[in-house]
C-alpha angles and dihedrals in degrees: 000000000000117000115189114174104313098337117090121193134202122202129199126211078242089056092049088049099048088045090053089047101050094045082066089253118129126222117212144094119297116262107271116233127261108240107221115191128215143173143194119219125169082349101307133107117243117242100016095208128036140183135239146174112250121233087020120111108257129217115194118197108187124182125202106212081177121101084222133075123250130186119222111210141169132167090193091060094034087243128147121163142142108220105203117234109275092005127102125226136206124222123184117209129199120228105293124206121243107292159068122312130182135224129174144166107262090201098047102019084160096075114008102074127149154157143217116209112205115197 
């Protein structure tokens, strides 16, 4: 309840919503992440191209079989991260617009080459 002066308003949950509403706002949970899973292997992501849906948060899981670290960059995707050999990392990954974007290995750019399509 809102008292101004001598005038005292009451406001419903119905009332907020419609208020939000009409402003042109939206009420409701945020969009939950897709989860994209990837592997290295002999040096290689598996698989080297994956799909996405574009304007959705992203969550990439990828897993390094290898005994060796590798690190998982893009500039492209604003990622920049060493996996461990044998150890598995998490990247979260804001909405992309529809596109390609690139990933790679930065210690073994030769062989471990990717993309993330976004549509």
């Amino acid at each position: 309840m809102l008292q101004t002066g001598r005038h005292r308003y009451r406001f419903t949950r119905a009332a907020v919503l419609g208020l939000v509403l009409a402003a042109g706002g939206s009420v409701g949970r945020a969009q939950e992440a897709v989860t994209i899973q990837l592997s290295i292997k002999d040096h290689r992501f598996q698989p080297t191209e994956v799909r996405a849906p574009a304007n959705q948060p992203l969550v990439l899981r990828i897993k390094n079989l290898d005994p060796t670290p590798e690190e998982f960059e893009s500039r492209t995707l604003r990622v920049e991260k060493v996996v461990s050999g044998g150890s598995e990392i998490t990247i979260q990954i804001r909405p992309l617009n529809p596109g390609r974007y690139r990933f790679y290995g930065d210690y073994h750019e030769d062989t471990a080459d990717g993309a993330l399509i976004a549509e």
